[in-house]
N, C-alpha and C positions, 0 to 999 in steps of 0.2 A: 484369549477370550472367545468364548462361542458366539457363533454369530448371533445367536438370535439374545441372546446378552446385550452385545455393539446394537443389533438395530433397536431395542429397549432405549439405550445410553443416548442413540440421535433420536429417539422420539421425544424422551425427555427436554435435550437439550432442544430440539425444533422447539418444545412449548414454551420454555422459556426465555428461547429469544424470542421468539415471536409475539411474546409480550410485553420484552424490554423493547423492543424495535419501535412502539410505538410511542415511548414516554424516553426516549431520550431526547437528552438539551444539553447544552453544553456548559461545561464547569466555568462559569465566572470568575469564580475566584481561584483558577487555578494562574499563580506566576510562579516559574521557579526558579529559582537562582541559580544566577551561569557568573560562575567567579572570572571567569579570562574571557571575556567577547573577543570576537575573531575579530571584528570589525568596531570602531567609534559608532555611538546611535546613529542609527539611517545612513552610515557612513558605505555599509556592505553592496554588493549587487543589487540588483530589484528581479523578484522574485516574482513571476505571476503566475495567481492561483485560478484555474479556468473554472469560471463557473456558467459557461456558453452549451453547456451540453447535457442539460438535468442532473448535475453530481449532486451526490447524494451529499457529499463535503464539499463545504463553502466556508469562505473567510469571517461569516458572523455567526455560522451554524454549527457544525460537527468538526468543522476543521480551524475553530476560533482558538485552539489551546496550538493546534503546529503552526499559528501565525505569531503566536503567542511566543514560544520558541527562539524561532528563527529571528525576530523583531529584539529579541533580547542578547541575542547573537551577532545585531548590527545591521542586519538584512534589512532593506526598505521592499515591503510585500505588500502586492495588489490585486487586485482581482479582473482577470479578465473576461469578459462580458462580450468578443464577439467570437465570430467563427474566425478561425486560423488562417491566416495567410500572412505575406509578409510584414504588410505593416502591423497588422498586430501584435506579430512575434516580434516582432523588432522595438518595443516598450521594452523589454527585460530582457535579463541573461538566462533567465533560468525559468522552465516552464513546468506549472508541477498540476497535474490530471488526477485529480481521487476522484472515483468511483464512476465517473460519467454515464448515462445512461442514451439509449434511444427514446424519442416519444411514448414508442410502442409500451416500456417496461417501465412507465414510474412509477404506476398505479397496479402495473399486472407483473407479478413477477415470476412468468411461467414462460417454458419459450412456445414460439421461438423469439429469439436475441439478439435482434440485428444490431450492429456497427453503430456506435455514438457520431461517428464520423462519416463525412464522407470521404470520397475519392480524392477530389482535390486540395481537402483541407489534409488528410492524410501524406500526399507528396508535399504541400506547405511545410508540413512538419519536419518530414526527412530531410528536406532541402536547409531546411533553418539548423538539425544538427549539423548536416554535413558540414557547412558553413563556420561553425562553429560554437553554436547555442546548446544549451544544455536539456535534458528533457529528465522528468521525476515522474513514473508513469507508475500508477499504481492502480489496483482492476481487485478486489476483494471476491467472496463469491459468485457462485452466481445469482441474479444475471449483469453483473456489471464487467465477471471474467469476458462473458459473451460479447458485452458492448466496445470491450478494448480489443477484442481479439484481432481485427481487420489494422488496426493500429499497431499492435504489437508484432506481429510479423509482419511488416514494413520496415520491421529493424534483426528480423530473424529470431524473435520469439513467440513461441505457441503457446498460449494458451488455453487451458482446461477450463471448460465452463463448469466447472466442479464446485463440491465443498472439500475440502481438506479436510478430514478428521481423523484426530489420536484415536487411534483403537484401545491408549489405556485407560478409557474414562478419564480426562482430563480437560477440564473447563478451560485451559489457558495451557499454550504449548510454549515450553522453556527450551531453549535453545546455548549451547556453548563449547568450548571447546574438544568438547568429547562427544556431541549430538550435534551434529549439521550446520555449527558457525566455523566460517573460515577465517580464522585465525593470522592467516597471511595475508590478506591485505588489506589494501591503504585504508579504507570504509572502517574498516572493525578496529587493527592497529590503533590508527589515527597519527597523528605526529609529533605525537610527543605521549609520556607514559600515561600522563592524565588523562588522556584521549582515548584511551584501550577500553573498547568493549569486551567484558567478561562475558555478561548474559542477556539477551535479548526475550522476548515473549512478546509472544503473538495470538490473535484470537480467532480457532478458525482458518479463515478465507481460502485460496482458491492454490492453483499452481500452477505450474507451466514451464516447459524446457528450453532449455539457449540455445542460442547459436556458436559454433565456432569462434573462437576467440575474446566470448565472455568469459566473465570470471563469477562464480558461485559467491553466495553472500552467507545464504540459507538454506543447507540442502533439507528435503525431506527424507525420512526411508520408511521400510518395509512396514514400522509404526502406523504409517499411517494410511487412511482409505481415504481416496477421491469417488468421490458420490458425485452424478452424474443425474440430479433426480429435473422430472419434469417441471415442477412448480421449485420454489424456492422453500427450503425449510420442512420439505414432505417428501420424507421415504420409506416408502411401501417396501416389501420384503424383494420385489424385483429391480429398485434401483439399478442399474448399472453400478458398476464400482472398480476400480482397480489399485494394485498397490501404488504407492508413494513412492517406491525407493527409485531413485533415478530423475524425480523433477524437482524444480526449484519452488523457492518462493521469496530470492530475492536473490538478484544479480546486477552486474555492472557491467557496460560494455563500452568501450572505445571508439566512436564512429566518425568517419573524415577527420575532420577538425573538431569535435564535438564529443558530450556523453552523453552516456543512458540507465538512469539507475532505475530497475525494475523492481517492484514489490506486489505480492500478493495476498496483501494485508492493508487493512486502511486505520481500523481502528487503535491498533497500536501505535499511532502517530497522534491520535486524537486523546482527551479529557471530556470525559461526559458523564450526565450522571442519569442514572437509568433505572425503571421502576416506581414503583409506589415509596420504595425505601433509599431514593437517589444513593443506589448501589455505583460510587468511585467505576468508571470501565475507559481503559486505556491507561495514557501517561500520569493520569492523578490514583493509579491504583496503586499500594505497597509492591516496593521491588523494582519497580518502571526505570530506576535510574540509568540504568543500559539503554533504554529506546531512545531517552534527550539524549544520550552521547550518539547512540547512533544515530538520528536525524541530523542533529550539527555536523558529523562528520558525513555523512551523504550529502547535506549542501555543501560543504566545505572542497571535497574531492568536485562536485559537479563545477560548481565555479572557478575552478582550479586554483584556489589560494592553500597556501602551506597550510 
């Protein structure tokens, strides 16, 4: 595609997010049927969903259909409300971050994009996986890539305060065995054949490269352009940009005694309905059924049950 095609494609698409961003809510009526619960009701881990750091996704908000989910899967899910340290980490096994922001960015979403965290909430955290607590850290565009990033390399991943975008003109990036899903492990597999992720999709978000000793979820490639623009949703012909192939947008890593499932994607975990014509966006959109298998099996591998 010519370039001046692609930057058309993200101006379009900026204006149309940027008018669904305003008028999304979340799917009420989205439940969906999970035939095998991992767990008895309420019977699972307890799962806390931080809402201490201006996320964009909260438990009664944008992130009401992946409590939805997981709660259907056995999970007892909560919401946590302070800043990080031990005793707060210590309510739950598993600790899951969408979108978090600094004061600076809730209102202005231009940088600069400081850290959602601070320092010592940040060692809090590490210390609690080491230990053996689980972390679900997920940082969508920017600037909420920006706001994770101080957190994410704390555990030796980089984050691009970028946008991720298909250079095919594509509103929704499909992912599978032949395009950037890794098929070998536990996440995608799952454990048993019903559990197998075929196809994943995603909208968007951000990316960012591993450390040593992760494992790839979702790779990007050469498809795709990370936009680097100053404001959120606006790119002028001189954006910054670079290729895709070589970063992630969703990974798994091993740490102490603990894990760390990384995503750079928020929406594809979510149901919400968006516009004047509550346009279906995320898990309640046709085809989604890969994202519930993948969420169940991402808590599943974090908590470490079969």
């Amino acid at each position: 595609m010519e370039l001046g095609s692609l930057r058309s494609t993200w101006i379009v698409l900026s204006l149309v997010s940027t008018e669904l961003l305003g008028q999304q809510v979340p799917d009420t009526l989205f439940h969906p049927t999970i035939e095998a619960p991992r767990f008895a009701a309420g019977m699972g881990p307890v799962v806390m969903l931080d809402e201490a750091h201006h996320n964009f996704h909260t438990l009664t908000g944008r992130y009401r259909a992946f409590a939805t989910v997981l709660r259907a899967d056995g999970y007892t899910v909560v919401a946590n409300q302070s800043a990080f340290e031990s005793t707060a980490l210590s309510a739950g096994s598993v600790l899951v971050i969408a979108n978090a922001l600094h004061s600076r960015n809730v209102q202005d979403w231009r940088l600069p994009c400081p850290s959602a965290f601070t320092a010592k909430e940040i060692g809090a955290v590490v210390e609690w996986v080491r230990s053996g607590g689980a972390l679900f850290l997920i940082a969508d565009h920017m600037p909420m890539a920006g706001a994770a990033a101080d957190l994410g390399r704390a555990f030796g991943f980089e984050f691009l305060n970028c946008f991720a975008m298909d250079q095919r003109e594509r509103t929704t990036e499909r992912f599978h065995a032949t395009e950037g899903l890794n098929m070998a492990h536990a996440i995608i597999r799952g454990s048993r054949p019903s559990e197998l992720v075929d196809t994943v999709i995603t909208l968007t978000g951000s990316a960012f490269q591993m450390p040593e000793g992760a494992d790839a979820l979702i790779s990007l490639s050469d498809h795709y352009q990370l936009l680097e623009p100053v404001e959120a949703w606006a790119f002028p012909a001189d954006t910054p940009g670079r290729s895709g192939a070589g970063w992630q947008q969703g990974a798994a890593l091993e740490f102490g005694k603990g894990r760390v499932v990384v995503f750079g994607e928020a929406a594809m975990f979510s149901a919400q309905l968006a516009g004047p014509h509550a346009k279906p966006v995320g898990l309640n959109q046709p085809g989604m059924r890969g994202n519930i298998q993948l969420l169940r099996n991402i808590m599943s591998w974090l908590s470490g049950s079969p």
